[in-house]
N, C-alpha and C positions, 0 to 999 in steps of 0.2 A: 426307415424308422427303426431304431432299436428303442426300446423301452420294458417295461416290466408286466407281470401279473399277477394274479390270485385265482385260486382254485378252490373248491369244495375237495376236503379230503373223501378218499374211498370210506365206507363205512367198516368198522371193529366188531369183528363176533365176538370179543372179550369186554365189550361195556356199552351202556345204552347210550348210544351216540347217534344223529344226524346229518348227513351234510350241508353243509354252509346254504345256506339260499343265496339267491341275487341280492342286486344291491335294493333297499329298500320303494318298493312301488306299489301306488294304489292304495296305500295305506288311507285313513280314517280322517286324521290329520297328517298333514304338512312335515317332512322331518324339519330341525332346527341346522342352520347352521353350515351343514356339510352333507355330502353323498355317504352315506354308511351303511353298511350290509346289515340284512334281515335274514333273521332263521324262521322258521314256525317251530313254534313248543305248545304243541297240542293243539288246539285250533284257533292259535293266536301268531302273529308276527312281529318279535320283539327286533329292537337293536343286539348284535351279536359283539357282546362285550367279556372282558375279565368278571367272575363273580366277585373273586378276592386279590388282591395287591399285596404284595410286590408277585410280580407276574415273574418266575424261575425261566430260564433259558441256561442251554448248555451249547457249548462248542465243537465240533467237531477237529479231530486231530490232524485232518487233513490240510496240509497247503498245498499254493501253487508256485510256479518261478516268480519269485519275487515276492512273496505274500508267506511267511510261516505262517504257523496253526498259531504261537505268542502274535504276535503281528494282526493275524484276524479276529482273536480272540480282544486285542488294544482295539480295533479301529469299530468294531461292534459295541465292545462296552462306551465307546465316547459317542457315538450315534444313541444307546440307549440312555446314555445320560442327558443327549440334550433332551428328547423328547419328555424325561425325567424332571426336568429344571421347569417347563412351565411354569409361572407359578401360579395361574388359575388352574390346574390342570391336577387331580389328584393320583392320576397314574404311577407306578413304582415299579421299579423291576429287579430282581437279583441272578445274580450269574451264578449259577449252578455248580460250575466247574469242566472241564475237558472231559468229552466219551469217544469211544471209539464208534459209535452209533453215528448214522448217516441220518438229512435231510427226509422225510416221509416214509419213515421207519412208524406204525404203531404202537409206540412205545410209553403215551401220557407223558412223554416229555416234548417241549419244545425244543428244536434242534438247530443250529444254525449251522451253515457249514457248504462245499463246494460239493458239488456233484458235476458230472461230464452228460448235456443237453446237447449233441450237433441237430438234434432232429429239430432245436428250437431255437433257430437261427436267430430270429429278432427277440428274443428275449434273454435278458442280462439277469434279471432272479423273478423267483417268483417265491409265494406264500401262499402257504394251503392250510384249510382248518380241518379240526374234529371239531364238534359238538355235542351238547347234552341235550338229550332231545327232549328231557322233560322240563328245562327250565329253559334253555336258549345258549348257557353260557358256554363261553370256550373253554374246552379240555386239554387242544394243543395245537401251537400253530406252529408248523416248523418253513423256513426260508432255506431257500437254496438257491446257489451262487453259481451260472454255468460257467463250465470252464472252459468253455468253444470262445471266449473272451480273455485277453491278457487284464489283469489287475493291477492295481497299485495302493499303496498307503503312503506315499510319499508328501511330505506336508502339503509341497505347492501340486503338488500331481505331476502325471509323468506323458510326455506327447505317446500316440497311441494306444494308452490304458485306461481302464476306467477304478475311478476311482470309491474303493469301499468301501469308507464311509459315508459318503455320498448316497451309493444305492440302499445300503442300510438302512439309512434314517428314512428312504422312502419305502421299503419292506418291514420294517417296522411301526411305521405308519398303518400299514394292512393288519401287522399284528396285533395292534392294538382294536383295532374293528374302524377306523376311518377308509372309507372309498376312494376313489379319484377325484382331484380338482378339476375342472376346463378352464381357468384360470392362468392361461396360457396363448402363444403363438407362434404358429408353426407356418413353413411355405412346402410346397411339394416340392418333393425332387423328379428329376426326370425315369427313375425305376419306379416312382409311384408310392415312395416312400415321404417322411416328413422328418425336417431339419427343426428343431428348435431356434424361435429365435429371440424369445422372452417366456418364462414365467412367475408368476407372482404365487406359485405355490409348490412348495418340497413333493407335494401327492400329484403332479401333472404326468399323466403317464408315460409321456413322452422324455426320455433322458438327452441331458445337453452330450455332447460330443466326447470322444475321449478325451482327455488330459485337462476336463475343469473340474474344480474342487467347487465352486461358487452354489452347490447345492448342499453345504453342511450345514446350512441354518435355517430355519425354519420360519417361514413368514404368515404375517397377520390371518390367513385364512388355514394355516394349518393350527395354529394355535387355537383360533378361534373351533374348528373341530372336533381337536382335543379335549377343549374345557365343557362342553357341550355332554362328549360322551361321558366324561368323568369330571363333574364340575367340582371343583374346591374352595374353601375361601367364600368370598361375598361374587365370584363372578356372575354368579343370575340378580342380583341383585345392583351390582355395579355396572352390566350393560343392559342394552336393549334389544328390539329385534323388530323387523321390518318384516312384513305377510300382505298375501295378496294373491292375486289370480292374473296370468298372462291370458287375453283373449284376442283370437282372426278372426273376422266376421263375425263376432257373440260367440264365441266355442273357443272352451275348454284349452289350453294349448299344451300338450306333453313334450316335454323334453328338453322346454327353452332355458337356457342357463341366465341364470339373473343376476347382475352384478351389484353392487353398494359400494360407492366410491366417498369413505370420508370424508370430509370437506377439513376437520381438524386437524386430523392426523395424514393424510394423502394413502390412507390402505383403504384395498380389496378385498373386499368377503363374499362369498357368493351363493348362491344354490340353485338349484334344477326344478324346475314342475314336477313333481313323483306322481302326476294322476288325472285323468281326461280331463277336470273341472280346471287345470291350471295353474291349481295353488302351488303357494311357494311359502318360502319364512325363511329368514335369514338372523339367525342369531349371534352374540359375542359381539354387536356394535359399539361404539363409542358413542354415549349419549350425546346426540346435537344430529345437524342435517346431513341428509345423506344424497348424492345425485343416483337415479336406479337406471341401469344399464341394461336391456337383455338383446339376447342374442340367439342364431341360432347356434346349433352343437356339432361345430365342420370346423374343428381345429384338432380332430383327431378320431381315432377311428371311434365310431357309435359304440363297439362293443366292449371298450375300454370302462363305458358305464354303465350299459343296460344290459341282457338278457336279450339281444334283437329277436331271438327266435319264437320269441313272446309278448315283445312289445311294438310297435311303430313308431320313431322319434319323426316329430315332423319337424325338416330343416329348410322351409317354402316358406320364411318371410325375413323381412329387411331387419336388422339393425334397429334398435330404435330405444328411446330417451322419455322416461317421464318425465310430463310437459311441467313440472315444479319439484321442489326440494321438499324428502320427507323426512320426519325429527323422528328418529328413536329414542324414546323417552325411558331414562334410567329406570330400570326395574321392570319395565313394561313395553309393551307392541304398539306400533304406529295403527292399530286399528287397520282393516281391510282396505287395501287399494286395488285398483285396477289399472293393467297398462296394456293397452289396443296398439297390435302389431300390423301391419298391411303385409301382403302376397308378394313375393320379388316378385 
């Protein structure tokens, strides 16, 4: 399994900062939509978003064989435009210009750029925050690209490398405060690893193989994410959203990933239980009926989403289908449902 990660930055003796929290759980209500990290700002747990827009990033002058610092500095700015192009989505970003500054430098600037990880053999980049700890918002998130991995920028991709903007778009997904999708599927390998062999989401932790490009676009459930955290336009207004509680034997279910399969449109949008009682919400629908899917969370490793050292993900029940078609109604929630799972 190679794939990616996120980190809580170290903390700054130069500014009043916190590190990142897990991804959101146990919260109050339901997140909407998508898995997205939670900070505490005082004795509260917001989403961990940009305060102000266009969100500044700078490039690091480093390249690698085959990848100049122009070259990564092109294949990052077209990753941050697309996620820029939403057009429910009112996120922005501007590119700062070239530093000679590295990757997790405390510097209040964003950073992007190569650093050399052998110690972090299955991880191709990762993204770490600062925080403010007295509102929640992000101060700086820098991405780092290991070079224990050959790269590429080549339009169609190159056999053996992986390709940049590809990973990008999904580490600036993190940037922006979105989690990981499970909107995905993967088979074991015989070292106990995991192959990709579909996803329906750019945020799936899991990365396709070297030399595909086929993750530079961004599908209905990362979009759906994005408009969420930073809504624009009429999009709360123009979709709906599905909620409800997953229960085994009358309790609670943590951790079940719940699907919505449009019936309109043929997209996936999904979310997780964030809390013993089971609830869910699923926002950014296409108004009309939806079939609801859930499942358990063993299409990749549990800590790709949770904090395991703190939570319990129970992955002890089947597959299973609500028994009818449910409307998300434009502007508004299908009202509370319940879907009863059995024991494998």
């Amino acid at each position: 399994m190679i794939g990616f990660s996120h980190a809580p930055r170290r903390r700054s003796a130069a500014a009043a900062v916190a590190t990142a929290a897990c991804l959101l759980v146990g919260q109050a209500q339901p997140a909407f939509a998508y898995l997205k990290f939670g900070v505490m700002a005082g004795d509260q747990q917001v989403t961990l978003k940009w305060a102000q827009t266009p969100v500044q990033y700078f490039v690091s002058d480093i390249g690698v064989p085959g990848v100049s610092s122009s070259d990564f500095e092109a294949a990052v700015g077209r990753a941050f435009g697309t996620w820029q192009a939403v057009p429910t989505a009112s996120i922005a970003y501007q590119f700062g210009g070239i530093t000679s500054a590295l990757p997790l430098e405390d510097d209040g600037r964003s950073t992007l750029g190569f650093l050399p990880r052998p110690d972090l053999d299955r991880v191709l980049a990762s993204t770490n925050f600062l925080v403010d700890d007295a509102t929640g918002a992000l101060v700086e998130a820098d991405i780092f690209f290991n070079t224990s991995f050959q790269w590429s920028v080549a339009p169609g991709g190159e056999n053996g490398k992986y390709d940049l903007e590809t990973i990008a778009l999904h580490e600036i997904g993190h940037l922006s405060g979105l989690g990981h999708s499970a909107i995905g599927e993967t088979e074991l390998l015989p070292n106990g690893g995991r192959r990709v062999i579909a996803a329906e989401a750019v945020m799936f932790p899991i990365a396709f193989p070297a030399g595909t490009v086929t993750g530079r676009a961004l599908k209905p459930d990362d979009v759906a994410g994005i408009s969420d955290i930073y809504p624009d336009g009429d999009f709360s207004s123009a979709t709906g959203s599905i909620s409800g509680r997953v229960t085994k034997g009358g309790e609670g279910l943590f951790g079940a990933h719940v699907v919505a399969f449009e019936l309109a449109t043929g997209h996936l949008i999904a979310n997780l239980t964030l809390n013993d009682q089971g609830q869910f919400s699923i926002a950014g629908l296409t108004p009309g009926p939806h079939i609801i899917r859930v499942e358990p969370l063993d299409d990749a490793d549990l800590d790709s989403y949770f904090d395991t050292s703190i939570t319990t993900v129970d992955l002890d029940f089947r597959v299973s289908f609500l028994d009818r078609l449910v409307v998300a109604p434009r502007g508004g929630d299908s009202g509370a449902i319940e879907i009863k799972v059995a024991p494998k």
